[in-house]
C-alpha positions, -999 to 999 in steps of 0.1 A, spaced: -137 -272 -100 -155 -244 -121 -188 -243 -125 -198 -258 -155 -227 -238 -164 -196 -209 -169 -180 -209 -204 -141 -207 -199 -125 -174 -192 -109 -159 -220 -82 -132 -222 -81 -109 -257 -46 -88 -255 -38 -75 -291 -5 -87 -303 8 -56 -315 22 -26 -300 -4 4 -296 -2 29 -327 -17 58 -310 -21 72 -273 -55 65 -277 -48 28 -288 -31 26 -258 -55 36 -233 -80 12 -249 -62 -22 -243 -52 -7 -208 -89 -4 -203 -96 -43 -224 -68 -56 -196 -82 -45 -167 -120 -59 -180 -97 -92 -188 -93 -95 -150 -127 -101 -142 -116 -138 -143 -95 -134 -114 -129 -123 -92 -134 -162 -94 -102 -172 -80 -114 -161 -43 -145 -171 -50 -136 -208 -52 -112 -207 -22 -146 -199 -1 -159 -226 -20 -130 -254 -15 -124 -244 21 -154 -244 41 -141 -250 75 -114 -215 76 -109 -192 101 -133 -156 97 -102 -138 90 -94 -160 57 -131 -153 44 -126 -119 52 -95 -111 32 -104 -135 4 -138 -117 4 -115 -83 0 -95 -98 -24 -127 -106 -42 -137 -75 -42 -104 -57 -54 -104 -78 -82 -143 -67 -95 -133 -28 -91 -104 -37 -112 -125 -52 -140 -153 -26 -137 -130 0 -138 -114 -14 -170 -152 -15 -184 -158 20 -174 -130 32 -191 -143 19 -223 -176 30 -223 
């Protein structure tokens, strides 16, 4: 169960086709900020399954992980 202090995730995607190159790159950039809700995902497997091997933390942890760089690379890109 989510923490309810969190407000839902939400995902904005236009629902157009990009007009411009530039366009483009923007909503590549918006998706990969959208993913920041999938850093939660591993998060709560930790939570749920206390009693797991070390390896299982370890590659959920990484998992974790991959899933922030995505999202901070998508907000980089738009800044």
């Amino acid at each position: 169960m989510r923490d309810p202090r969190f407000l839902p995730a939400r995902v904005e995607s236009p629902t157009r086709p990009p007009k411009t190159e530039r366009e483009r790159q923007v909503w590549l950039a918006i998706d990969h900020a959208n993913e920041v809700w999938a850093v939660e995902v591993p998060g709560a497997f930790m939570w749920h399954w206390p009693d797991m091997p070390w390896q299982f933390y370890l590659d959920v942890a990484r998992w974790g992980y991959d899933e922030m760089r995505h999202a901070l690379m998508g907000m980089r890109r738009l800044e």
